[in-house]
C-alpha positions as CSV (number, residue, x, y, z in Angstrom):
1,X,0.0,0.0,0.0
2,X,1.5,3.0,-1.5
3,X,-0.3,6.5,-0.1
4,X,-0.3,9.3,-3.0
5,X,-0.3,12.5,-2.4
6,X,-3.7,14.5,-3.4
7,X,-5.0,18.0,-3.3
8,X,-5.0,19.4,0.1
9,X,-8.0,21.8,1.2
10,X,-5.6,23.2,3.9
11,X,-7.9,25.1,6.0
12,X,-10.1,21.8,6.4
13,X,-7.1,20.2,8.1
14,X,-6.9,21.9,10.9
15,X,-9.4,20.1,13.7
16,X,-11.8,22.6,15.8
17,X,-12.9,19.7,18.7
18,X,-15.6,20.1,20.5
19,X,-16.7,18.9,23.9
20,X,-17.0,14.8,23.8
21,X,-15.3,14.6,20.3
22,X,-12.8,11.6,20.3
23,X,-8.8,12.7,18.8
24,X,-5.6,10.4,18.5
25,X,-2.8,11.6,20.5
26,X,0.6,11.3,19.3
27,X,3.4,11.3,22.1
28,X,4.7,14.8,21.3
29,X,1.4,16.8,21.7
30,X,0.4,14.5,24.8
31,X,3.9,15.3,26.6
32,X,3.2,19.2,25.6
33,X,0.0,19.4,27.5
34,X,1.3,17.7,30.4
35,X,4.2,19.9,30.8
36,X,2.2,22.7,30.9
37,X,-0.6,21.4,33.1
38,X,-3.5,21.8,30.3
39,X,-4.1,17.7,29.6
40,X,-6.1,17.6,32.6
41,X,-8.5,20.4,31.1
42,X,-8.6,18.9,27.7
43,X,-9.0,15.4,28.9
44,X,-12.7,16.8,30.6
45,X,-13.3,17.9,26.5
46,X,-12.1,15.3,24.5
47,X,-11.7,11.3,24.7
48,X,-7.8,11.0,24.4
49,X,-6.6,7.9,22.4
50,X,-3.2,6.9,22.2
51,X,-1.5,4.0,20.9
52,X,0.5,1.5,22.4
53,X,3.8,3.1,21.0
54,X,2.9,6.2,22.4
55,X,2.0,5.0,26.0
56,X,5.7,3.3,25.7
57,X,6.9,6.4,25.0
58,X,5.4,8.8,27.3
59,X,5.5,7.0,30.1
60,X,9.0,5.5,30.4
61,X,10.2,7.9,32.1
62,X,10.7,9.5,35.8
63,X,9.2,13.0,35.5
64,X,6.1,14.9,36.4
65,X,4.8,15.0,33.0
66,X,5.0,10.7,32.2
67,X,3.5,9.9,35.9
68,X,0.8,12.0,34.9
69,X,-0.4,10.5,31.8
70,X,0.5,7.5,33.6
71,X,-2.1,8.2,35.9
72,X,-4.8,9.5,33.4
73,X,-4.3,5.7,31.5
74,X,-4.9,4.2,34.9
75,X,-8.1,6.0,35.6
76,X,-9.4,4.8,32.2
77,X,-9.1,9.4,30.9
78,X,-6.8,8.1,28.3
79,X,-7.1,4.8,26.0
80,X,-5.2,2.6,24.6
81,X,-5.2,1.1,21.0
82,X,-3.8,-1.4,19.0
83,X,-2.6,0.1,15.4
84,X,-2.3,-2.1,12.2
85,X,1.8,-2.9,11.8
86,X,1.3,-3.2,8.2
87,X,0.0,0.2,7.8
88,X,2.3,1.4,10.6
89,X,5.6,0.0,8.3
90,X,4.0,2.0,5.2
91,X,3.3,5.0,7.0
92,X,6.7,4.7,8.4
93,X,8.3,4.0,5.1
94,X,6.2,6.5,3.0
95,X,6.3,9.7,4.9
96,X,9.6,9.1,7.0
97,X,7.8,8.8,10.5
98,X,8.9,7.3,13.3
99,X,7.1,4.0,14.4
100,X,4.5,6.0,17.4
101,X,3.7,8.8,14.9
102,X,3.0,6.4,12.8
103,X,1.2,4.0,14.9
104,X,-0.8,7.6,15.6
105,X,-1.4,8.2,11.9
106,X,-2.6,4.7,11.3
107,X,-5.4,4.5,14.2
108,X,-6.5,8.3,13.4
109,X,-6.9,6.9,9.7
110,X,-8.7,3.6,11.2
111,X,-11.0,5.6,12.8
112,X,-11.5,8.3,10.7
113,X,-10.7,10.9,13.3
114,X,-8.6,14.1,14.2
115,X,-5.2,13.5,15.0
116,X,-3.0,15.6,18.0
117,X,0.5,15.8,17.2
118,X,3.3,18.4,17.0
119,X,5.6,16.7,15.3
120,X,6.4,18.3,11.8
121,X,6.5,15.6,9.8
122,X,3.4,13.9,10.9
123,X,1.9,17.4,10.5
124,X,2.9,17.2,6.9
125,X,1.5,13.7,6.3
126,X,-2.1,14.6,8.0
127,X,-2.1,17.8,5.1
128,X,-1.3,14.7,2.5
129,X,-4.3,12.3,3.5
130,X,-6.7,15.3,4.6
131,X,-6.6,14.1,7.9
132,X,-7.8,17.1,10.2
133,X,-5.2,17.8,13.2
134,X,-4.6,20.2,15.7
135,X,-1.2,20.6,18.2
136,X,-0.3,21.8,21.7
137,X,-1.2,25.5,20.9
138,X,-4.8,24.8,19.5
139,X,-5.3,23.4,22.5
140,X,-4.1,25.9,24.5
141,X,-5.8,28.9,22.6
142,X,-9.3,26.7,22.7
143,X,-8.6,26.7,26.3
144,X,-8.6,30.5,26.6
145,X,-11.3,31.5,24.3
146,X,-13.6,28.8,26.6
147,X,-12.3,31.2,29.9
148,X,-10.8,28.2,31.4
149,X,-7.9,30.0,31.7
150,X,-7.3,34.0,31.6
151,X,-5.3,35.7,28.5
152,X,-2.6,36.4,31.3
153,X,-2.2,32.3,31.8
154,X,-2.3,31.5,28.3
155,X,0.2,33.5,27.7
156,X,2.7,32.2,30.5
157,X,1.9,28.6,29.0
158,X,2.4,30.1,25.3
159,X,6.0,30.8,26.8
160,X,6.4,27.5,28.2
161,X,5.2,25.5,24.6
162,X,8.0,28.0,22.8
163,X,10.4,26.3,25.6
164,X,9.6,22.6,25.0
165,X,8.3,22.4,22.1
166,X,10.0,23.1,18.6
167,X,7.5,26.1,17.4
168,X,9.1,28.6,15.1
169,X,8.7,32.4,15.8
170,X,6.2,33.3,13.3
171,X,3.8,30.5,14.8
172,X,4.7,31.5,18.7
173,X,4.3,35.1,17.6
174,X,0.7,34.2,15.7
175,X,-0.5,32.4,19.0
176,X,0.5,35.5,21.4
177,X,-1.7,37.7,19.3
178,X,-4.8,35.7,18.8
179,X,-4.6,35.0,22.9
180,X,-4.1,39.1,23.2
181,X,-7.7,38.8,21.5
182,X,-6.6,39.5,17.7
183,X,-7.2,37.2,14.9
């Protein structure tokens, strides 16, 4: 299974969840929210899937942000879900993924849903197969514009995505002003 590139509508790729609406998680977005304390607020608005990879992944290690996820698997917040190896090799293979992106990309193309994920590549791929995504700072601008936070908040957790998470200028810039309430 070869996967072609097609016309992308790119406006259409970009996911606007809404309260209940099930999204794939890849590690890297997952990890994001974690860090900066906004996966607790996003798990009350979307069911969180990840796959196996990913839980492998994100929860290896000894830090605040894997014992937290950790804990969201355990108390059923976050599932877990096989992906289809075949798939996952071609995906892999196709669009030079690695194996949990891919493994992310193959259940969000199972299922037919949005995918989460931060990672450029995979980014790329979801334009490719018209697969509607958001990342980290959707999430966290979403967040704001529902008053869960307050502009002064989102901002301080803008800052802290531009420190963990590989965002170029123009993007962190673009973020700051539609949380300072422009468009």
């Amino acid at each position: 299974m070869v996967f072609r590139k097609k016309k992308v509508d790119l406006p259409t790729t970009l996911v606007v969840y809404c309260k209940h609406m099930k999204i794939v998680f890849d590690s890297s977005t997952l990890i994001l929210l974690a860090k900066t304390e906004l996966l607790r607020g996003v798990s009350e608005d979307v069911q969180i899937i990840i796959p196996k990879m990913v839980e492998a992944e994100c929860t290896s290690k000894d830090t605040f942000d894997a014992k937290l996820i950790s804990a969201f698997i355990n108390d059923q917040k976050i599932e877990v879900a096989a992906a289809n190896k075949e798939v996952v090799g071609t995906l892999c293979r196709d669009f030079r993924i690695h194996a949990g992106e891919a493994e992310a990309l193959a259940i969000a193309l199972k299922k037919q849903l949005p995918l989460a994920v931060d990672d450029l590549p995979t980014i790329k791929a979801c334009k490719i197969l018209n697969i509607k995504f958001a990342t980290a700072i959707h999430f966290l601008i979403k967040t704001a514009e529902k008053g869960r936070i307050d502009r002064k908040m989102a901002i301080v957790k803008l800052e802290k995505l531009s420190l963990y998470g590989r965002y170029s200028k123009g993007i962190i810039d673009d973020a700051a002003k539609r949380l300072k309430g422009g468009k």
